[in-house]
C-alpha positions as semicolon CSV with decimal commas, in nm:
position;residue;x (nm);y (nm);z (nm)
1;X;-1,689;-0,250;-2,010
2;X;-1,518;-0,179;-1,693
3;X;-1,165;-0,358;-1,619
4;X;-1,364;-0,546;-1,272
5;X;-1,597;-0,697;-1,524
6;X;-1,307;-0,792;-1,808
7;X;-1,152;-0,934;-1,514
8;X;-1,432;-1,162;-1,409
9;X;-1,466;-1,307;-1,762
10;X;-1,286;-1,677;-1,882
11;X;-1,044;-1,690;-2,126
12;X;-1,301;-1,797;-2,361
13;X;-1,554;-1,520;-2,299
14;X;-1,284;-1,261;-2,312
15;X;-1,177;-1,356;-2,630
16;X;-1,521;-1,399;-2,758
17;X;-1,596;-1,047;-2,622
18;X;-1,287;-0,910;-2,786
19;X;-1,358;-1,040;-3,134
20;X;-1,753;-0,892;-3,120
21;X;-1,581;-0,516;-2,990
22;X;-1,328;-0,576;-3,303
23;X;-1,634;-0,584;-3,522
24;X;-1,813;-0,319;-3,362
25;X;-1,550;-0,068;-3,377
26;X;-1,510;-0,149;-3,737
27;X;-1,856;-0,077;-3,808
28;X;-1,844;0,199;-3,623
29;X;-1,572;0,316;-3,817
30;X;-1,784;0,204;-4,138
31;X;-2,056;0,475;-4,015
32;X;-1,781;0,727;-3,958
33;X;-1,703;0,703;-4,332
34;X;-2,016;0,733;-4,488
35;X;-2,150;1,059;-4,228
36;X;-2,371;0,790;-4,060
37;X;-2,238;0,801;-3,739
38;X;-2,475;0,995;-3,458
39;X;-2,241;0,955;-3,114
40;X;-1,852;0,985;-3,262
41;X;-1,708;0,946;-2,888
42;X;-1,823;0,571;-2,907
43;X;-1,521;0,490;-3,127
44;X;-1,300;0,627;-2,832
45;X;-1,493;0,410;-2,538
46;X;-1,486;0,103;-2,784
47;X;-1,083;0,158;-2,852
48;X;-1,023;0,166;-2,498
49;X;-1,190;-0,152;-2,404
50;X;-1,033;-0,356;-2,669
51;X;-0,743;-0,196;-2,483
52;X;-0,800;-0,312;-2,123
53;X;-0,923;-0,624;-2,301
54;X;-0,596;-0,668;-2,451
55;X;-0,416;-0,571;-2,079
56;X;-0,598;-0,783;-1,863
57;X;-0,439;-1,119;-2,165
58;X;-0,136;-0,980;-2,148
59;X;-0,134;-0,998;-1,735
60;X;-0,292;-1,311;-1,786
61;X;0,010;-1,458;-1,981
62;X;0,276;-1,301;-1,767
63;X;0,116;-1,484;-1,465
64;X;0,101;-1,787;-1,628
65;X;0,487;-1,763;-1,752
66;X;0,565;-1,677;-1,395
């Protein structure tokens, strides 16, 4: 996902969102294990959206506070 589009989500569906890219990075990280896994640089675009995921709450809290 792109940050405009994180942006545009609720609270609700960004934390929805975030839990289902927690679980596919772990299986992702399942099929790394076990020599299943066909396109390894997923793991690398899923760990950076959970990161701008995890940005865009944390600006979200700060503006809140402020």
């Amino acid at each position: 996902m792109k940050t405009k589009e994180i942006r545009d989500l609720t609270p609700e569906e960004l934390r929805h969102q975030y839990e289902e890219t927690s679980k596919e990075l772990f299986n992702l990280r399942v099929q790394q294990a076990t020599g299943q896994l066909e396109k390894p640089s997923r793991i690398r675009e899923v760990r950076r959206t959970l990161a701008r995921m995890l940005t865009v709450q944390n600006e979200r809290k700060r503006e809140a506070k402020a």
